[in-house]
N, CA, C and O atoms as CSV, one atom per row, in Angstrom:
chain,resi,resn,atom,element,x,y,z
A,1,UNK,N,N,-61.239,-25.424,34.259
A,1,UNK,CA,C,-61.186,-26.850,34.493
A,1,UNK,C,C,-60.470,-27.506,33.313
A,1,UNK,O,O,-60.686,-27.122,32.164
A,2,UNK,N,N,-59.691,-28.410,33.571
A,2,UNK,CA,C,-59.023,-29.129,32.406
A,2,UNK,C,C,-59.739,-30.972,32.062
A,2,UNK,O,O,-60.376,-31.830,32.672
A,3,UNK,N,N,-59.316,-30.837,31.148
A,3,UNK,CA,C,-60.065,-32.320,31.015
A,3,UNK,C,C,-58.865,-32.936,31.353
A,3,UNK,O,O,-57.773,-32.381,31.476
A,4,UNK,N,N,-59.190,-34.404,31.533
A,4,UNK,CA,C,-57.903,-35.324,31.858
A,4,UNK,C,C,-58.310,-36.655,30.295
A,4,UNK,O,O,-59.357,-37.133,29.859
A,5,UNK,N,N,-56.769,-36.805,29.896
A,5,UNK,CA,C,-56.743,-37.553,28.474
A,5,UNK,C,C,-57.554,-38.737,28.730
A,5,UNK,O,O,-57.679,-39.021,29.921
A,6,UNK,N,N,-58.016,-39.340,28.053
A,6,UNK,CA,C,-58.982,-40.986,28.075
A,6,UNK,C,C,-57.332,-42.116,28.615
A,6,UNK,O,O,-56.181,-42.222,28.191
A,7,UNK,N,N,-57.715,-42.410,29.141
A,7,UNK,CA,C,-56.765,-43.827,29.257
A,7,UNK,C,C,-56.667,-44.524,28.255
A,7,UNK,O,O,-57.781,-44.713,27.767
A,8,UNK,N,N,-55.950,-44.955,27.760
A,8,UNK,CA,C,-55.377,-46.012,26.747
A,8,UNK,C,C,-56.098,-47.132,27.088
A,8,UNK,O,O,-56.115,-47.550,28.245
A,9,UNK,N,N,-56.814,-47.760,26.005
A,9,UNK,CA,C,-57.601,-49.400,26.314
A,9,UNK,C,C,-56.905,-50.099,25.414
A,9,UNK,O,O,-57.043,-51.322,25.405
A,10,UNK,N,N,-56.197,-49.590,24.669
A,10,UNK,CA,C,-55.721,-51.108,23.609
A,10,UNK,C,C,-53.377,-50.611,23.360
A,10,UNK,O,O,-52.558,-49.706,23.518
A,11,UNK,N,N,-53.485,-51.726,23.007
A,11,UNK,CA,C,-52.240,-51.752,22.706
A,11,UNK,C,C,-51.572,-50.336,21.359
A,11,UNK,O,O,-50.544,-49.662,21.294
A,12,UNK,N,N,-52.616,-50.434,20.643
A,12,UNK,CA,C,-52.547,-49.008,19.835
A,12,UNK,C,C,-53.082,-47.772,20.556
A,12,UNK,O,O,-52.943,-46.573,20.311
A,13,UNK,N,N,-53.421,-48.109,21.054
A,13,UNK,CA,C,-53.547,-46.473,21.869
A,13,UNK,C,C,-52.563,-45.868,22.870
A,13,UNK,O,O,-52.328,-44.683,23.107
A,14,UNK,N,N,-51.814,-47.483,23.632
A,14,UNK,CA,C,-50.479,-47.209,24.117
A,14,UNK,C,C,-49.727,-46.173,23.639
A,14,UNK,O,O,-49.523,-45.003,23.961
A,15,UNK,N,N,-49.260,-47.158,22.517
A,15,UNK,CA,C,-48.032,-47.046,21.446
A,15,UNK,C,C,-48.092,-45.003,20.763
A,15,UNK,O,O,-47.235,-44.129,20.629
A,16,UNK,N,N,-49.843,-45.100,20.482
A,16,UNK,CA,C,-50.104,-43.614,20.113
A,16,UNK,C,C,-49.513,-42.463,20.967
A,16,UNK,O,O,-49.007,-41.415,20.566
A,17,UNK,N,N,-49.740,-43.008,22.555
A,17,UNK,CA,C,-49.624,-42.101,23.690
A,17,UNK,C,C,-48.192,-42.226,24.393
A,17,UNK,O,O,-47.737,-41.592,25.346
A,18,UNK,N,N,-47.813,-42.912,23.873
A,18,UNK,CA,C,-45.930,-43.205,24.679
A,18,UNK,C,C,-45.445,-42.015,24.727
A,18,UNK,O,O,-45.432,-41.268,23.749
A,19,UNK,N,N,-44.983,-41.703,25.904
A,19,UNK,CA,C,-44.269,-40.793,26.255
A,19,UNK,C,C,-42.494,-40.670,27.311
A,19,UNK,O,O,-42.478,-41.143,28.447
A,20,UNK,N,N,-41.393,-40.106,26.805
A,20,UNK,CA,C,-41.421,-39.194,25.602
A,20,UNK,C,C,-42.033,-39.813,24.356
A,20,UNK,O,O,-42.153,-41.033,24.469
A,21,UNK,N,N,-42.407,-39.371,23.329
A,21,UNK,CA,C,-42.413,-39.871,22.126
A,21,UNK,C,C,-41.102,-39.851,21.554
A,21,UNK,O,O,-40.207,-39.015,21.677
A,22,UNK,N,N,-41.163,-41.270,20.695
A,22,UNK,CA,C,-39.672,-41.182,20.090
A,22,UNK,C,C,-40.283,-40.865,18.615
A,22,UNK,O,O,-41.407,-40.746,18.127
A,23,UNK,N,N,-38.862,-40.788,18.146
A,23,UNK,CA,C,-38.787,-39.746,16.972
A,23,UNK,C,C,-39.908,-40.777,15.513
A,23,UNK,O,O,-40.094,-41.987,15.380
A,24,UNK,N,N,-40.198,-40.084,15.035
A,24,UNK,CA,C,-40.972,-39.873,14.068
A,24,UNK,C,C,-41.051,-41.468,12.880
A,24,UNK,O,O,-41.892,-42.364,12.812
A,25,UNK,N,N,-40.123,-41.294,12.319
A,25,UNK,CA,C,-39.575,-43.051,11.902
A,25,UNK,C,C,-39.129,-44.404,12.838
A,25,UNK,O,O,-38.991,-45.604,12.604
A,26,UNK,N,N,-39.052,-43.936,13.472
A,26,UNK,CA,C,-39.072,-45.027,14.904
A,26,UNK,C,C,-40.258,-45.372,15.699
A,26,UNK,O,O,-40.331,-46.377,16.406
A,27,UNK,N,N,-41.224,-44.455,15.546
A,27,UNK,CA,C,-42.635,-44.514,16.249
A,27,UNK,C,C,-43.457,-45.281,14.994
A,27,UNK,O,O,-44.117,-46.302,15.189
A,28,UNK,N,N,-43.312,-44.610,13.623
A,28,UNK,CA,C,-44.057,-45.544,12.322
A,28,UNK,C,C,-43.664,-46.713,12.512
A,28,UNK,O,O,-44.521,-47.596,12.527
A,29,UNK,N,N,-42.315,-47.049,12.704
A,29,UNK,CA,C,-42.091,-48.764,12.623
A,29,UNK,C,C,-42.540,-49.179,13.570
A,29,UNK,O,O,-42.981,-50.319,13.425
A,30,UNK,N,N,-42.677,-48.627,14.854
A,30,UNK,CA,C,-42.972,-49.092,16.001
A,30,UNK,C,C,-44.562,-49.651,15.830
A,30,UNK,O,O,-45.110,-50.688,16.205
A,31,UNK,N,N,-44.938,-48.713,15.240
A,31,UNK,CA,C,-46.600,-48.922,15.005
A,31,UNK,C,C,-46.694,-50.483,14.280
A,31,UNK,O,O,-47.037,-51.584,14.712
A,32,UNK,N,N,-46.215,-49.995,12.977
A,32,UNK,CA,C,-46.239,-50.701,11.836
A,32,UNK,C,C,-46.064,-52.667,12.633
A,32,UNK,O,O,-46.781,-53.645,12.419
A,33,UNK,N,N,-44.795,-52.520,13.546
A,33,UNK,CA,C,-44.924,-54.333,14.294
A,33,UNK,C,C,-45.657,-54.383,15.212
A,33,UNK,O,O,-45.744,-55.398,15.905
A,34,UNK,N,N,-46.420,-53.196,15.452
A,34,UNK,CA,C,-47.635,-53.879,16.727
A,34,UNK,C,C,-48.548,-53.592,16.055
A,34,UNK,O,O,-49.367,-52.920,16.681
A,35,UNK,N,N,-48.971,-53.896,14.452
A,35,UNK,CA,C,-50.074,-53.385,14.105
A,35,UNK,C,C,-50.951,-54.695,14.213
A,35,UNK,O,O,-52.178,-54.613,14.178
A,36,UNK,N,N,-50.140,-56.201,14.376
A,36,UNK,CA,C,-51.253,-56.889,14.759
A,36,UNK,C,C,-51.429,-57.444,16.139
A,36,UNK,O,O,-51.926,-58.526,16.451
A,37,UNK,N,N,-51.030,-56.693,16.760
A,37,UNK,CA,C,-51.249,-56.776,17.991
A,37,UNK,C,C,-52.015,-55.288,18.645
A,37,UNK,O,O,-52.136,-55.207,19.867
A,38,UNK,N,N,-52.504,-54.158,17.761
A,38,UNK,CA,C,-53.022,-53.430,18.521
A,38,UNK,C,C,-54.571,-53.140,19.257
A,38,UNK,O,O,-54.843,-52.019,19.686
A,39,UNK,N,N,-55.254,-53.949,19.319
A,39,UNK,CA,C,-56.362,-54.317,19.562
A,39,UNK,C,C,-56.277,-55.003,20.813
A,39,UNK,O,O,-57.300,-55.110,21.489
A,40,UNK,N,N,-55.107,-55.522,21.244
A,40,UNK,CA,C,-55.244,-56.453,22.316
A,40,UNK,C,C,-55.514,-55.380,23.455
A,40,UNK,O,O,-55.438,-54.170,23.239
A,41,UNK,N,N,-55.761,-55.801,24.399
A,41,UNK,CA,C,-55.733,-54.414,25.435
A,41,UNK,C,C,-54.612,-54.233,26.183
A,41,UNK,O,O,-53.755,-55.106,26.321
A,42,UNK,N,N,-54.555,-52.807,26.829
A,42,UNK,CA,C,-53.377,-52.077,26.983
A,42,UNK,C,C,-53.059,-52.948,28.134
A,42,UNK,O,O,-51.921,-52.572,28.414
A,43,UNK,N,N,-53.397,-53.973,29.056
A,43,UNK,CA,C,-52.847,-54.686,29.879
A,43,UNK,C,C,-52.089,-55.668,29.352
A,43,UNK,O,O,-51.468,-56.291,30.213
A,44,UNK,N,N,-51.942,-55.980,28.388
A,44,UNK,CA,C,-51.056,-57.009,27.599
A,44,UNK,C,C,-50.039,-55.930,26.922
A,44,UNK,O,O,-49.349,-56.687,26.239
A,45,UNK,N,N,-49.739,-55.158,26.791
A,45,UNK,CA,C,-48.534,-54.270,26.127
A,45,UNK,C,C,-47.516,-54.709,26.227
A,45,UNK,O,O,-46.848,-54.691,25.193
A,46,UNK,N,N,-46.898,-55.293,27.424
A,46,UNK,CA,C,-45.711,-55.691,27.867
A,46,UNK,C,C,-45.832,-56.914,26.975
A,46,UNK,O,O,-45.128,-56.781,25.973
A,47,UNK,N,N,-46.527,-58.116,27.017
A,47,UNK,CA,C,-46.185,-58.843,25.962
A,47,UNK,C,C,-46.583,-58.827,24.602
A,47,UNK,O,O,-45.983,-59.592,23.847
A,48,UNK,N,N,-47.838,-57.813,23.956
A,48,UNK,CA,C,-47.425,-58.146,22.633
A,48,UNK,C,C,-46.011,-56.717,22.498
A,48,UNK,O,O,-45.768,-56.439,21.324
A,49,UNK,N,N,-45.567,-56.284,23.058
A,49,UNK,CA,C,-44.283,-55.514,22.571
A,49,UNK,C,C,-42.990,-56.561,22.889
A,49,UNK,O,O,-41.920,-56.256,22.362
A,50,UNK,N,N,-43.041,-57.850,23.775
A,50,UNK,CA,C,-42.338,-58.666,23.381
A,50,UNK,C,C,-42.251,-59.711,22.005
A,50,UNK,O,O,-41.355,-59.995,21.209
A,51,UNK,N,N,-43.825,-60.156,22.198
A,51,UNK,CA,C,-44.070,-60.307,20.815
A,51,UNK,C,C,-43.058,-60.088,19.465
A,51,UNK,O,O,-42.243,-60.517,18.648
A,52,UNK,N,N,-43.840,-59.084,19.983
A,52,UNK,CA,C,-43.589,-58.448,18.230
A,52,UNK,C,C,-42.094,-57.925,18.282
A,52,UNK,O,O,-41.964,-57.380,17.186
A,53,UNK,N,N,-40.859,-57.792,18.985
A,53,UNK,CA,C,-39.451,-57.238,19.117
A,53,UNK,C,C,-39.163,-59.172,18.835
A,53,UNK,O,O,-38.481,-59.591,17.900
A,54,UNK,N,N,-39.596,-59.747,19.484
A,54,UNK,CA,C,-38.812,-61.667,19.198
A,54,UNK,C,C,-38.774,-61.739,17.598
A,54,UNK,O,O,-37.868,-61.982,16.800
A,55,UNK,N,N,-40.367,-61.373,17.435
A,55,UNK,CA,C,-40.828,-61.750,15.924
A,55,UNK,C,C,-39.323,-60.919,14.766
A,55,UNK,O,O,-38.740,-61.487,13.843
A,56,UNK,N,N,-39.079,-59.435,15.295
A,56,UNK,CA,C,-38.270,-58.773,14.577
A,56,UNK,C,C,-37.152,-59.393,14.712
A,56,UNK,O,O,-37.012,-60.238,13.827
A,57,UNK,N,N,-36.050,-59.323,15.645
A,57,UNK,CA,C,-35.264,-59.914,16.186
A,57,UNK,C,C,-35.046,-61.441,15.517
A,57,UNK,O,O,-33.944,-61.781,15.087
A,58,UNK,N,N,-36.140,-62.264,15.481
A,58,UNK,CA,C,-35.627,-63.776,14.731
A,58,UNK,C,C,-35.808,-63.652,13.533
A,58,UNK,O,O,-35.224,-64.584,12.980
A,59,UNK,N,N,-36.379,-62.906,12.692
A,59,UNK,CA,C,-36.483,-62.640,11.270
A,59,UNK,C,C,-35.058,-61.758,10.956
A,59,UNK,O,O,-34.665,-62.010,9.818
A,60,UNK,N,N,-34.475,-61.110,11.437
A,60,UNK,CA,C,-32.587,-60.284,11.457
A,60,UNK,C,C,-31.783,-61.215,12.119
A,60,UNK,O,O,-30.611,-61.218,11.741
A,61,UNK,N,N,-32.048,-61.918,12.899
A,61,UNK,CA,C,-31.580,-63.191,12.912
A,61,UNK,C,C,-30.872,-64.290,12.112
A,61,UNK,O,O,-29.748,-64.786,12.041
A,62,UNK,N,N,-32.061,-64.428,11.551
A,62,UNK,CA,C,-32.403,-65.784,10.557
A,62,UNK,C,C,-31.917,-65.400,9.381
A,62,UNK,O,O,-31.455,-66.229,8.598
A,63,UNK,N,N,-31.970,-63.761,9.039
A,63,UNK,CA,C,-31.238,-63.467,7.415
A,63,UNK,C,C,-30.000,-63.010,7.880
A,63,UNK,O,O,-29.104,-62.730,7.084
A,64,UNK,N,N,-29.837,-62.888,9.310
A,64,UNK,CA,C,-28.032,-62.204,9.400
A,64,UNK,C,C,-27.347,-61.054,8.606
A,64,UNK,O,O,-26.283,-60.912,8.002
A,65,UNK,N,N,-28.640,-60.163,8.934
A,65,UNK,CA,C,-28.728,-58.734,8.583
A,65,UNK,C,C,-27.807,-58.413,9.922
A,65,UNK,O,O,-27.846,-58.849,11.073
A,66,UNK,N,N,-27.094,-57.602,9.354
A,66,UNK,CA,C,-26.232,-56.970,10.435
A,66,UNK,C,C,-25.988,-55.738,9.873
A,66,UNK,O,O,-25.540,-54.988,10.741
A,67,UNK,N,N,-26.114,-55.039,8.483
A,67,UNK,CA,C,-25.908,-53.578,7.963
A,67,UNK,C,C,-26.595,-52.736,8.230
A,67,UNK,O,O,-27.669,-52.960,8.787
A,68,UNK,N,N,-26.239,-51.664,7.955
A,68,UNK,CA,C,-26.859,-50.280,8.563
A,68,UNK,C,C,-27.988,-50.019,7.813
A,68,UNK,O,O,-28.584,-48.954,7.976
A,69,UNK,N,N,-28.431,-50.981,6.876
A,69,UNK,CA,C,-29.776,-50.621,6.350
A,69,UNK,C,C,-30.841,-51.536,7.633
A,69,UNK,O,O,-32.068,-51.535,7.727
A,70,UNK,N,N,-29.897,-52.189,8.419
A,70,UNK,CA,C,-31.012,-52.557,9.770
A,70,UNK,C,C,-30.987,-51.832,10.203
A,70,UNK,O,O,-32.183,-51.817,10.491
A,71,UNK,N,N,-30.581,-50.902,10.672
A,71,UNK,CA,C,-30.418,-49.949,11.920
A,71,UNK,C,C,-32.109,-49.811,12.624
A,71,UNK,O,O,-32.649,-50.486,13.500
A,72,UNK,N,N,-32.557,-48.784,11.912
A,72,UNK,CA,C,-34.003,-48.712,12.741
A,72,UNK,C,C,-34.564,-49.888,12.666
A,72,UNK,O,O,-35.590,-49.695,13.319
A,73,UNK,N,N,-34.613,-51.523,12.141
A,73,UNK,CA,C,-35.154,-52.322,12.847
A,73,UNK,C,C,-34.300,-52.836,14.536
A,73,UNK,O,O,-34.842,-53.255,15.558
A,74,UNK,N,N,-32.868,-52.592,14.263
A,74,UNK,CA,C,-32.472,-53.082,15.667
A,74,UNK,C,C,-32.861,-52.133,16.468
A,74,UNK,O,O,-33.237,-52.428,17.602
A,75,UNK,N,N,-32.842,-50.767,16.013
A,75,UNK,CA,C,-33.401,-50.305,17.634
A,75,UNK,C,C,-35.355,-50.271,17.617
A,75,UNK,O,O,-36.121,-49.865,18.491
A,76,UNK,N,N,-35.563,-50.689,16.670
A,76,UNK,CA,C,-37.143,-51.000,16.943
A,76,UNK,C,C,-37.232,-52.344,18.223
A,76,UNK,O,O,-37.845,-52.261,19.287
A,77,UNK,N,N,-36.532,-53.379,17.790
A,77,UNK,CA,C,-35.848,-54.148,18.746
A,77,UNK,C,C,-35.814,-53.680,20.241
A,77,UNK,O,O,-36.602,-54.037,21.117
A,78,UNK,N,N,-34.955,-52.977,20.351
A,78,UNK,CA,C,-34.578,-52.501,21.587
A,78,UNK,C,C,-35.681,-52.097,22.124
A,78,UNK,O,O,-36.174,-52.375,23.217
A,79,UNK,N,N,-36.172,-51.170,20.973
A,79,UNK,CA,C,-37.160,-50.144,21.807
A,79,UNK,C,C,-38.617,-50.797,22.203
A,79,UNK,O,O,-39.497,-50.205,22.828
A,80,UNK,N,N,-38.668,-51.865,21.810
A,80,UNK,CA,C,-39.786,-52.530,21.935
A,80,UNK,C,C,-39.986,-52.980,23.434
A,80,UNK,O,O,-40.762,-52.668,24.338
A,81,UNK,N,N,-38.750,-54.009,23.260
A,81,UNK,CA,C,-38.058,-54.413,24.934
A,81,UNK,C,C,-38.114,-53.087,25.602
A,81,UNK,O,O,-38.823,-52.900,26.591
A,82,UNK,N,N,-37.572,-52.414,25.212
A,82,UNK,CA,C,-37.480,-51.276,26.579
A,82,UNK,C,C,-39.353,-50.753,26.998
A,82,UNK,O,O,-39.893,-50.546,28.085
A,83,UNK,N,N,-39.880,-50.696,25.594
A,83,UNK,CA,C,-41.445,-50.014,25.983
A,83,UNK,C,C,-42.081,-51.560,26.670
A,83,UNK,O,O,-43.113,-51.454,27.332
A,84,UNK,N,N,-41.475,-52.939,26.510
A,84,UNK,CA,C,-42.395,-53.516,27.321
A,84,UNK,C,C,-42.108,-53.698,28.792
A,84,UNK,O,O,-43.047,-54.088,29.485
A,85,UNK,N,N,-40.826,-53.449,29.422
A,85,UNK,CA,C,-40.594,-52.778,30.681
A,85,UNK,C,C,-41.172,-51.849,30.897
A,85,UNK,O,O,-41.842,-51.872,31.930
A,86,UNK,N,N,-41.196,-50.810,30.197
A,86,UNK,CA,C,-41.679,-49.440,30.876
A,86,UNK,C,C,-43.457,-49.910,31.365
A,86,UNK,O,O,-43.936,-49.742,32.487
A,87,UNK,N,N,-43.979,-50.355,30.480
A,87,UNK,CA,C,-45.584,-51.033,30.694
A,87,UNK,C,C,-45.391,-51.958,31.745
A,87,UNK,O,O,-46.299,-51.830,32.567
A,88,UNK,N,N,-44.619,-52.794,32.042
A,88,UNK,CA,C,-44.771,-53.152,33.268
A,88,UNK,C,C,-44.534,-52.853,34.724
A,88,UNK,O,O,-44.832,-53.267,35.844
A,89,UNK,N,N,-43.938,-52.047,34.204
A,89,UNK,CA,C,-43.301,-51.328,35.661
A,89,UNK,C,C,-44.709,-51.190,36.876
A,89,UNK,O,O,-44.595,-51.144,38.101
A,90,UNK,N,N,-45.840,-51.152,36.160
A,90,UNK,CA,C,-46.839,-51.004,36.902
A,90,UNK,C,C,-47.455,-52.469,37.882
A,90,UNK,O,O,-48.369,-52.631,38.690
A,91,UNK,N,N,-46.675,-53.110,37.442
A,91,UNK,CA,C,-46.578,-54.573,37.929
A,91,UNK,C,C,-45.098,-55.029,38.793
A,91,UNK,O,O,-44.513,-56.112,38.767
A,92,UNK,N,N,-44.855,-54.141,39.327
A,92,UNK,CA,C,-43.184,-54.435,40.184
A,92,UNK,C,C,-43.076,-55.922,40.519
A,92,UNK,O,O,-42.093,-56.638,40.326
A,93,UNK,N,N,-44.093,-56.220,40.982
A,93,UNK,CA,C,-44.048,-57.783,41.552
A,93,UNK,C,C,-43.844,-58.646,40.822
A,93,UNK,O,O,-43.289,-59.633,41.303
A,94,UNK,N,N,-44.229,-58.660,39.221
A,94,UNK,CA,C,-44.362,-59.508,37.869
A,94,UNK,C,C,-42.651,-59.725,37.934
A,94,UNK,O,O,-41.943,-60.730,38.012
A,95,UNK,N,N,-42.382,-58.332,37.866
A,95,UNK,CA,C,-41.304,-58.162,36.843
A,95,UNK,C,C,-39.795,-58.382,36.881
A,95,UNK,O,O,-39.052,-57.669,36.206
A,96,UNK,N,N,-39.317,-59.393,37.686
A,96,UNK,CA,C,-38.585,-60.300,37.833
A,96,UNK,C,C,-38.787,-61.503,36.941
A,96,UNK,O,O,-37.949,-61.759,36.076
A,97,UNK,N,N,-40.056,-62.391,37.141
A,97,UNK,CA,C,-40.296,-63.053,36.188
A,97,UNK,C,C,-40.215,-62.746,35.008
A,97,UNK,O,O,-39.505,-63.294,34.165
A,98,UNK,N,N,-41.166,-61.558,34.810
A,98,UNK,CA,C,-40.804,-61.455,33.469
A,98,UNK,C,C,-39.671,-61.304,32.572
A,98,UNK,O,O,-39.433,-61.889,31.516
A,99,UNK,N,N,-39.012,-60.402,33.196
A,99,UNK,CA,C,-37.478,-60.472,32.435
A,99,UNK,C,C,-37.192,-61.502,32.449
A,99,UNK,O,O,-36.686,-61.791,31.365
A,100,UNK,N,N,-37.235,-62.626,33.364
A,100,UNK,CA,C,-36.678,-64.072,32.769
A,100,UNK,C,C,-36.949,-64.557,32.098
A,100,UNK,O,O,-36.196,-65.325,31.499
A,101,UNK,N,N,-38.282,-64.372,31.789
A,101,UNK,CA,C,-38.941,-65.204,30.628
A,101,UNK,C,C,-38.685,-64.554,29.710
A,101,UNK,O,O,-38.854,-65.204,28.678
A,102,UNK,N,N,-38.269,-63.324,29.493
A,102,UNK,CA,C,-38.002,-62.262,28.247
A,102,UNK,C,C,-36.830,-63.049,27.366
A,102,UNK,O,O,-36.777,-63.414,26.192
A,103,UNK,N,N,-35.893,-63.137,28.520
A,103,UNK,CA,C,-34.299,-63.463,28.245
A,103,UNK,C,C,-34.185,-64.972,27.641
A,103,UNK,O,O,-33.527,-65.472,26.730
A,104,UNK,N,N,-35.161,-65.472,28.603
A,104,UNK,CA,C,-35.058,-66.877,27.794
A,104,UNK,C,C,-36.003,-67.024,26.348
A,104,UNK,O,O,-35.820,-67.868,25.472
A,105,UNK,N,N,-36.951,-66.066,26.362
A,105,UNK,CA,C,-37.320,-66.161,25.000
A,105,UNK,C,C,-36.329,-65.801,23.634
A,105,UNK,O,O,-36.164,-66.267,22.506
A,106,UNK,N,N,-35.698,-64.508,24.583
A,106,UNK,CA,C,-34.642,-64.443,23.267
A,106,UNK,C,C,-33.692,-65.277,23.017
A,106,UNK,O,O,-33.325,-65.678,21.912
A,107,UNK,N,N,-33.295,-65.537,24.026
A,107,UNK,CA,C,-32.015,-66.486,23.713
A,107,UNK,C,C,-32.291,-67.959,23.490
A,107,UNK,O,O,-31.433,-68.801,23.752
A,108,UNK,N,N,-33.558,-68.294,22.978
A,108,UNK,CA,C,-34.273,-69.092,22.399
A,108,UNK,C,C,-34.376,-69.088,21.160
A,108,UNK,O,O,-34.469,-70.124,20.501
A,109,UNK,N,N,-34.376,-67.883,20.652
A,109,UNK,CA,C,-34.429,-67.753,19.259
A,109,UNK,C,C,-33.510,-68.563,18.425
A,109,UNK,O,O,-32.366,-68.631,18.872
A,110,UNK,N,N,-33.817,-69.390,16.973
A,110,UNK,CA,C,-32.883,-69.725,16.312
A,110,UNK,C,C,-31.653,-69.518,15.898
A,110,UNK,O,O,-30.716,-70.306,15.773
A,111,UNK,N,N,-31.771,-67.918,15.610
A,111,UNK,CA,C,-30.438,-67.312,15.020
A,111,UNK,C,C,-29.625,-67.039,16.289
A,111,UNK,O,O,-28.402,-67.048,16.148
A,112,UNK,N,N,-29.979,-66.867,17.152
A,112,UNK,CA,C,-29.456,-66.594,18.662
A,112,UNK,C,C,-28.239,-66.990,19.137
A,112,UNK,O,O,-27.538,-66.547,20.048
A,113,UNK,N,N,-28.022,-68.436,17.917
A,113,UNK,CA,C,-26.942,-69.086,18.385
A,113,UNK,C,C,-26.052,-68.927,17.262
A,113,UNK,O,O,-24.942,-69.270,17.668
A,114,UNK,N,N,-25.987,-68.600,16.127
A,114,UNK,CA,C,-25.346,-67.530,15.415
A,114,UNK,C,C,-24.254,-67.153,15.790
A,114,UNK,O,O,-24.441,-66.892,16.978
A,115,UNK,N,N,-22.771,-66.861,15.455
A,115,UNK,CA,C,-22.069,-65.872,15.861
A,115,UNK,C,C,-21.372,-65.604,14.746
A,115,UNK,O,O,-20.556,-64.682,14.735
C-alpha cells in the first residue's frame, strides 16, 4: 500500500511541493518573496504569487534595474506569474478574469510607464 502525500494547506507548502521543481536558486528566491505570504492558505496562491511578483516587479521598476545582476529576480517575476496560473488552472471559470486583473495590475505599476 502506498501512502498518498498530505495536500498542501498553505501557500508555503505550495511553493515546497511545486512541481517540476525549479532549480535550486530560483526556488530559494521564490520562497524567500512568498515568505510573507506563506501562511495564507493554498487557495489564495494564485494571488499572493501575484502579490508578491507586482511587489518584485515595481521595486526593478522603480530602481530601473535592468542588469544581469537582476536576472533571477526577473525570472522570479515571471515565474511567479506563471506559478499563479498554474494554481489557478483549477478554477477555469475564474481565469479569464483573472488574467485581466493580473494585466491591469501590472501595467498599473509606476515604473510601468518607464521606457
Amino acid at each position: 500500500m502506498t501512502s498518498v502525500p498530505p495536500v498542501a494547506a498553505t501557500v508555503g507548502e505550495w511553493m515546497a511541493r511545486v512541481q517540476p521543481a525549479p532549480p535550486a536558486a530560483l526556488h530559494h528566491r521564490l520562497c524567500e518573496l512568498l515568505a510573507v505570504d506563506a501562511d495564507r492558505p493554498v487557495a489564495e496562491v494564485p494571488e499572493a504569487c501575484l502579490d508578491a511578483g507586482e511587489r518584485l516587479l515595481d521595486a526593478l521598476l522603480a530602481s530601473g534595474s535592468t542588469s544581469r545582476a537582476t536576472a533571477l529576480d526577473l525570472l522570479a517575476v515571471d515565474s511567479l506569474v506563471t506559478y499563479a496560473f498554474q494554481a489557478a488552472a483549477d478554477a477555469p471559470a475564474r481565469l479569464e478574469a483573472r488574467a485581466a486583473r493580473a494585466m491591469a495590475r501590472i501595467a498599473a505599476l509606476p515604473g510601468a510607464m518607464r521606457g
